[in-house]
C-alpha positions in Angstrom: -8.7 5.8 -1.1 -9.7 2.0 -0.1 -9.5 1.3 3.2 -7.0 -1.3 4.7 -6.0 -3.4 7.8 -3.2 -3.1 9.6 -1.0 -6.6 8.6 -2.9 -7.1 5.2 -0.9 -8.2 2.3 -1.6 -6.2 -0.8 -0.3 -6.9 -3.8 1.9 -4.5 -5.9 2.0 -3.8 -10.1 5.0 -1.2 -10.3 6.9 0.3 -13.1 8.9 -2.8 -13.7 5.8 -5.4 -14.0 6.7 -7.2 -11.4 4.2 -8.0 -8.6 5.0 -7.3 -5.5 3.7 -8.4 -1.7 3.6 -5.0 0.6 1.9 -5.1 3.9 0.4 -2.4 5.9 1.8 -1.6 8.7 0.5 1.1 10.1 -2.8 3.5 9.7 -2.1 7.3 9.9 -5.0 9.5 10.1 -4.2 13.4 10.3 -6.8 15.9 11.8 -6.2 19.5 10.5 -8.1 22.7 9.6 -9.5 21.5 6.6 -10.5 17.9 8.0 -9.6 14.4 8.6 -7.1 12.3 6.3 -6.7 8.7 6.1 -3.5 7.0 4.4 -1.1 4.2 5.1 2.7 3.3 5.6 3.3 -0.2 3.8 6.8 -1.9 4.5 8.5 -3.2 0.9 10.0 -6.7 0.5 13.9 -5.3 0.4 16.7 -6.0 2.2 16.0 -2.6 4.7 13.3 -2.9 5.1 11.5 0.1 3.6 8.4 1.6 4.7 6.9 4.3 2.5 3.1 6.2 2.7 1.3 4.3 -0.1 0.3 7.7 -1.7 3.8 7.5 -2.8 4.1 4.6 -4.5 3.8 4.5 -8.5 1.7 1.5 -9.5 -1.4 -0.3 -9.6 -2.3 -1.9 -6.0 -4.9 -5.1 -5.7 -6.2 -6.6 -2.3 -6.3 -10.0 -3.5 -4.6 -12.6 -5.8 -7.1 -12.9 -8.2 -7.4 -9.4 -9.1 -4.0 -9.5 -10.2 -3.8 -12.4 -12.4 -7.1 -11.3 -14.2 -5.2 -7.3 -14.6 
């Protein structure tokens, strides 16, 4: 997994083509017995406001503009 900022804008391909802004908004890492995981809660551009862990999400993600108009 890439690593992100907390408050960078990523940009979103989903299931409907569509691209989407989603920022990060947090940075969870998780020490267990089998070792240290990384991931991220991103908050969606809807009306509630929706955060979700950005393992979850079905889609293509790019860091910067350019990478998505050249996809």
């Amino acid at each position: 997994m890439k690593d992100y900022q907390v408050g960078q804008i990523l940009f979103l391909i989903g299931e409907t083509n569509k691209v989407l802004p989603i920022q990060v908004v947090e940075e969870v890492i998780r020490t267990t017995l089998q070792g240290k995981e990384k991931t991220y809660i991103v908050l969606l551009p809807d009306k509630n406001h929706t955060t979700v862990d950005i393992k979850k999400i079905k889609g293509q993600i790019f860091t910067d503009k350019n990478s998505v108009k050249t996809f």
